[in-house]
C-alpha positions as CSV (number, residue, x, y, z in Angstrom):
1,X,0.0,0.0,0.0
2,X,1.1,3.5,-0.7
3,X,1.1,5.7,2.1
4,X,0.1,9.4,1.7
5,X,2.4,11.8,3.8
6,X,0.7,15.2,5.5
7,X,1.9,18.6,6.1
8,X,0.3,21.6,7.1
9,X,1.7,25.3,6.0
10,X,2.0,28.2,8.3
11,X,-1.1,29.7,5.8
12,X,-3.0,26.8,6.6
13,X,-3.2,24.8,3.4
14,X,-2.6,21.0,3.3
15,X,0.2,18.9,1.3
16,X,0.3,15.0,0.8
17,X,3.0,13.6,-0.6
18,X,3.4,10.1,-1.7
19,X,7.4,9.5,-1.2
20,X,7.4,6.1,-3.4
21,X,6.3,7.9,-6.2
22,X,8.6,11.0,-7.1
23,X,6.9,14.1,-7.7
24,X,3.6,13.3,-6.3
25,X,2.9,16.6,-4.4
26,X,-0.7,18.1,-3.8
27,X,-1.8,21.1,-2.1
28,X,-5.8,21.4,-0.6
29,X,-7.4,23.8,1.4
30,X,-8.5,21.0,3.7
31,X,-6.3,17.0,4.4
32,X,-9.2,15.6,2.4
33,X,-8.7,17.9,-0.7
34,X,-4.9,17.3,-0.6
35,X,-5.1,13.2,0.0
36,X,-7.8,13.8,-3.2
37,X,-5.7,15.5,-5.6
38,X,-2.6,13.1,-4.5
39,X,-4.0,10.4,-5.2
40,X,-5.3,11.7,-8.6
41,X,-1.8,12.7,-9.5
42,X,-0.7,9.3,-8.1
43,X,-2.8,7.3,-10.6
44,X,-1.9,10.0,-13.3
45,X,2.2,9.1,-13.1
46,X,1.3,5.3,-12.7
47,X,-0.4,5.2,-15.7
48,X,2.0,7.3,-17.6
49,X,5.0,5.4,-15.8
50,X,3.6,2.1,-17.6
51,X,2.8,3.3,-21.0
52,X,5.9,4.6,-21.2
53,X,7.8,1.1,-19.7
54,X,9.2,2.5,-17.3
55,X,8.8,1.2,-13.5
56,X,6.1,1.3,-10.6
57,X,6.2,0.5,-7.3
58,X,5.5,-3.3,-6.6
59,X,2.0,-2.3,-4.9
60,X,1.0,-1.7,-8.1
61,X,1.0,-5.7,-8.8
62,X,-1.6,-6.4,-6.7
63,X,-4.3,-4.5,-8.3
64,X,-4.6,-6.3,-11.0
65,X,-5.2,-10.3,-11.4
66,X,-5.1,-12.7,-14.7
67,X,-9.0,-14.4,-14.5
């Protein structure tokens, strides 16, 4: 499982930050908004990061299974 890191500004906005998957930084008004738009971004570079053949993190195995 990916875990989402929290930080909180002086100005009061909200950052997650996924450290397994470089560059994954989100700003929110509120945790929720941030973990939201990290995990969007997340999904975004994953995908990218596998049409492109170029790796993911091993948590990403276990989402999918041959039927």
């Amino acid at each position: 499982m990916l875990k989402i890191k929290f930080d909180r500004e002086a100005d009061g906005r909200w950052i997650a930050d996924i450290p397994e998957l470089p560059g994954v930084l989100a700003y929110g008004s509120t945790q929720t908004e941030a973990r939201q738009k990290a995990i969007a971004l997340a999904l975004e570079v994953i995908a990218d990061n596998l049409a492109h053949g170029e790796p993911v993190p091993a948590e990403v195995d276990n989402l999918f299974a041959a039927a």
